[in-house]
Backbone bond lengths (Angstrom), bond angles and torsions (degrees), N, CA, C in turn:
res aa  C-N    CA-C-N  psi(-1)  N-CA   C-N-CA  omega(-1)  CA-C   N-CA-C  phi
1 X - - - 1.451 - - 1.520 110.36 -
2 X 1.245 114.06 128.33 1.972 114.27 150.75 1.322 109.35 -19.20
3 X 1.361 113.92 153.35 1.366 108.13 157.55 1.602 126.41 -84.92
4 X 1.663 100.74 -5.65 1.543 93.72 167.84 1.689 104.58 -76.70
5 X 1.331 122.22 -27.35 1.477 119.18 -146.21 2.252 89.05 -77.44
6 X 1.492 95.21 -35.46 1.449 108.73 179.46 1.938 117.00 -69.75
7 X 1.235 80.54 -7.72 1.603 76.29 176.93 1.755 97.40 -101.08
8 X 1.344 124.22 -38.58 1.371 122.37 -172.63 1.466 120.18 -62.60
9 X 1.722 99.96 -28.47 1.351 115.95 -164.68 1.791 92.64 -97.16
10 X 1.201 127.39 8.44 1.479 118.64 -163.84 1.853 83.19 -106.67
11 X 1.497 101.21 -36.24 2.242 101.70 -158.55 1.690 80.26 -85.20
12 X 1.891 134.85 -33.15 1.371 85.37 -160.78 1.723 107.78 -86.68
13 X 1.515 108.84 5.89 1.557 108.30 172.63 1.576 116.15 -74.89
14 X 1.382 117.50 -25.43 1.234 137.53 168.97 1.434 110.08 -26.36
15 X 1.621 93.74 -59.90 1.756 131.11 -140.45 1.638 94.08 -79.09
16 X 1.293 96.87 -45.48 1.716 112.80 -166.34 1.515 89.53 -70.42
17 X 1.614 127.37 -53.62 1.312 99.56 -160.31 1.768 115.82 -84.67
18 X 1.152 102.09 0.55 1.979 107.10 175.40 1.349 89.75 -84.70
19 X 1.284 134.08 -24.79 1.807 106.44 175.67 1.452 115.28 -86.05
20 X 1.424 98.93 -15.89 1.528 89.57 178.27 1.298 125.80 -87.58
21 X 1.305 109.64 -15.15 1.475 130.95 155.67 1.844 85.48 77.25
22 X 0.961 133.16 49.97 1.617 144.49 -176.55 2.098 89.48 -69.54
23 X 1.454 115.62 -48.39 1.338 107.13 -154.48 1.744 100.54 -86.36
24 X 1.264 135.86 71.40 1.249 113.32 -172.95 1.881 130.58 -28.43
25 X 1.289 93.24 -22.96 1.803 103.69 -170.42 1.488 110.26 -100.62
26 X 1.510 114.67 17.07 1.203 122.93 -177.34 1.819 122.66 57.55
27 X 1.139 119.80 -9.50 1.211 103.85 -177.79 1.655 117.02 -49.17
28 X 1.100 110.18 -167.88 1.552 125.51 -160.45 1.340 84.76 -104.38
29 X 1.923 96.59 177.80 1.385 112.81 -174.47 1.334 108.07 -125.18
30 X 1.320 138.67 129.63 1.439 145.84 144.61 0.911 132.73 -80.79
31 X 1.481 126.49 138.88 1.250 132.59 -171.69 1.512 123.81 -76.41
32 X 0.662 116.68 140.37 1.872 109.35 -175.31 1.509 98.54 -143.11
33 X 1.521 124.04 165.21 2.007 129.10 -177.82 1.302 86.63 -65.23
34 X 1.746 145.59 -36.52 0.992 92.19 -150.57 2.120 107.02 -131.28
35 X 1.643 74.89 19.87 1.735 84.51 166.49 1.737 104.11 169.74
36 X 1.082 135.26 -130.43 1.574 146.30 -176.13 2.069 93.99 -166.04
37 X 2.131 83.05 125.58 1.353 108.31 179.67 1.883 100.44 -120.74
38 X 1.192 101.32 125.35 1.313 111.62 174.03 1.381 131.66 -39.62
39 X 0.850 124.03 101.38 1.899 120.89 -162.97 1.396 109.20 -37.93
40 X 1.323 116.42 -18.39 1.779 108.79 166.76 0.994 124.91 -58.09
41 X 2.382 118.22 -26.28 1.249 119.28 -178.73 1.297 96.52 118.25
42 X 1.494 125.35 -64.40 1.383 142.91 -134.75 1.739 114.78 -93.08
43 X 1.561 111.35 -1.04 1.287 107.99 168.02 1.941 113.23 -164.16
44 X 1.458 97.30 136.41 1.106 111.27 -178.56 1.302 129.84 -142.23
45 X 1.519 98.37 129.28 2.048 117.57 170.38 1.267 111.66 -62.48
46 X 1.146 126.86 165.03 1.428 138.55 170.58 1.310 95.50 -123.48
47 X 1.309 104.64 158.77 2.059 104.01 -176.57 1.321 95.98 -82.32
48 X 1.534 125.50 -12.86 1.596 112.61 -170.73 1.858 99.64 -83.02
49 X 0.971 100.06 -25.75 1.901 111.40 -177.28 1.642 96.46 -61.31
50 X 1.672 127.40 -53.26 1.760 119.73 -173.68 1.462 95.01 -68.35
């Protein structure tokens, strides 16, 4: 991906995972190859899961 297309595709995964409320403890999300794990450690999306 571009790095614009990687920045668009990074906020609307953002978006998806604050509605899904996936992190009960609110932390944030990081990106990882093969999805975004909650900066607590303790929970993680796969990009095939958004």
């Amino acid at each position: 991906l571009s790095p614009e297309e990687q920045i668009r595709q990074d906020r609307w995964a953002s978006q998806q995972l604050r509605l899904a409320s996936v992190c009960p403890l609110g932390f944030d999300w990081l990106r990882y190859e093969s999805g975004y794990r909650c900066a607590g450690g303790s929970h993680f999306v796969s990009h095939k899961s958004l």
